[in-house]
N, C-alpha and C positions, 0 to 999 in steps of 0.2 A: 112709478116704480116703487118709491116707500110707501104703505100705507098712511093715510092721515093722519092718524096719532102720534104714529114714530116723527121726534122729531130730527131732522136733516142734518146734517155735518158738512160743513165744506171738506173737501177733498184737499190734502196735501201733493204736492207730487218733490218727489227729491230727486237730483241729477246727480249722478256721483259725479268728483272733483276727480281728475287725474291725477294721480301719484308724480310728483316732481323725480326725474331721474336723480340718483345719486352722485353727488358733488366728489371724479377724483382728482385728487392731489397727486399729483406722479413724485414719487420720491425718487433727491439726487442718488444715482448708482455709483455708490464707492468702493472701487475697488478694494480686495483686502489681499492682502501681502500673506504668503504661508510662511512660519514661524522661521526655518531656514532656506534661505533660495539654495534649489539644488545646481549641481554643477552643470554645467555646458559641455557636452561630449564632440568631437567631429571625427568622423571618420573615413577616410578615403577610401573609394571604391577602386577594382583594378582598372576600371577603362577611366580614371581618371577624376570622376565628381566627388564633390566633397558632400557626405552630409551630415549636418549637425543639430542636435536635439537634447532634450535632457535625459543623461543618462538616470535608469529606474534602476531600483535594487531589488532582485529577483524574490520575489514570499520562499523563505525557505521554509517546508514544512518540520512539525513537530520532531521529536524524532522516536521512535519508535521503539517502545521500551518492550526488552527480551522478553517472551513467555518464557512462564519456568520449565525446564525440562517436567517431562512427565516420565517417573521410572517405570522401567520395564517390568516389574513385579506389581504394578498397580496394573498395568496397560494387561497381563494375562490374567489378574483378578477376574476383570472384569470379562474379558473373553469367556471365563469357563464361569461365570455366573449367565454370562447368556447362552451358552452352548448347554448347563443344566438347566435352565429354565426351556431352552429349546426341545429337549429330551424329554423334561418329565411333561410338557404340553405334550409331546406324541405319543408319550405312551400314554398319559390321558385318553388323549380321543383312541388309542388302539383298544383302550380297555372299553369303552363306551360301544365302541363300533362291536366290539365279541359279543358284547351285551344286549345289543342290538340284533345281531346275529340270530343271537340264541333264541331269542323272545319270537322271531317271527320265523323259526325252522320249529319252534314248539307249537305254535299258533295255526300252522300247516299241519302238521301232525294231529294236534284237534280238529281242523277242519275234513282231515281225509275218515276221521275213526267216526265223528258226526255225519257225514255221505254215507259211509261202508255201514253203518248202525243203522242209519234210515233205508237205504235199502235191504238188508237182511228182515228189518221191522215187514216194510212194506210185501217181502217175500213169505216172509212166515202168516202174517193175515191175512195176509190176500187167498194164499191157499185154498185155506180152512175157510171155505166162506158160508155155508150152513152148516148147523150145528144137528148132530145125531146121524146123519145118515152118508152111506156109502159114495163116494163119488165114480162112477163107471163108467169108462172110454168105450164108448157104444161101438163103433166102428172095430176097435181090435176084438171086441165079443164078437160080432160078424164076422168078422177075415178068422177069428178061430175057430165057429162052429162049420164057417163053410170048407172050410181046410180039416179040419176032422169029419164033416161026413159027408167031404163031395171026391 
């Protein structure tokens, strides 16, 4: 397995040791007394059983400290600060929206005069389509020479 020159090593082998469980000591459980014993209450039910327990004294909560009034002349301040802030946003967007309006009932108005301009164009060239000479509806020459000499 080793070449000849290498020389050899005995091999160790180690076993591990198991961990010894941990040593517990149970400690004595003594009782502790609360600073004042509360009272012993019994109270008799109507069919007769008595029962008795320590009476608890109920958590009263905090008590609840007055909000200030809020006067009536702050309370409409603020009503007619949101009622103009509500007005001048509409008339905001009312001015916007006319604005709006306008731009694209002018924008129609160019599109209809650029159609009406391209065909008047395309009617006036188209016409005149060679240059210099008479253009003559042959057919009505015939229907009027044969109508004046038939």
């Amino acid at each position: 397995m080793y070449p000849e020159h290498t020389p050899q090593r005995a091999v160790e082998v180690h076993h591990p040791a198991p961990i010894p469980p941990p040593v517990v000591h149970s400690a004595p459980v003594v009782p502790v007394q609360p600073g004042t014993v509360p009272a012993v209450a019994s109270i008799v039910l109507p069919d007769g059983r008595i029962v008795t327990g320590y009476a608890i004294d109920a958590v009263r909560p905090e008590p609840v400290t007055a909000k200030p009034t809020v006067s009536r002349a702050a309370v409409n301040v603020a009503l007619g600060g949101v009622g103009f802030l509500a007005v001048c946003g509409g008339l905001l967007l009312l001015t916007s929206f006319i604005a709006a309006l306008t731009a694209f009932i002018g924008q129609l108005i160019i599109l209809a005069a650029v159609i009406f301009g391209g065909w008047i164009a395309v009617q006036v060239l188209g016409a005149s389509g060679h240059k210099g000479g008479t253009t003559v509806n042959i057919r009505r020459a015939v229907i009027k020479r044969n109508h004046f000499h038939g």
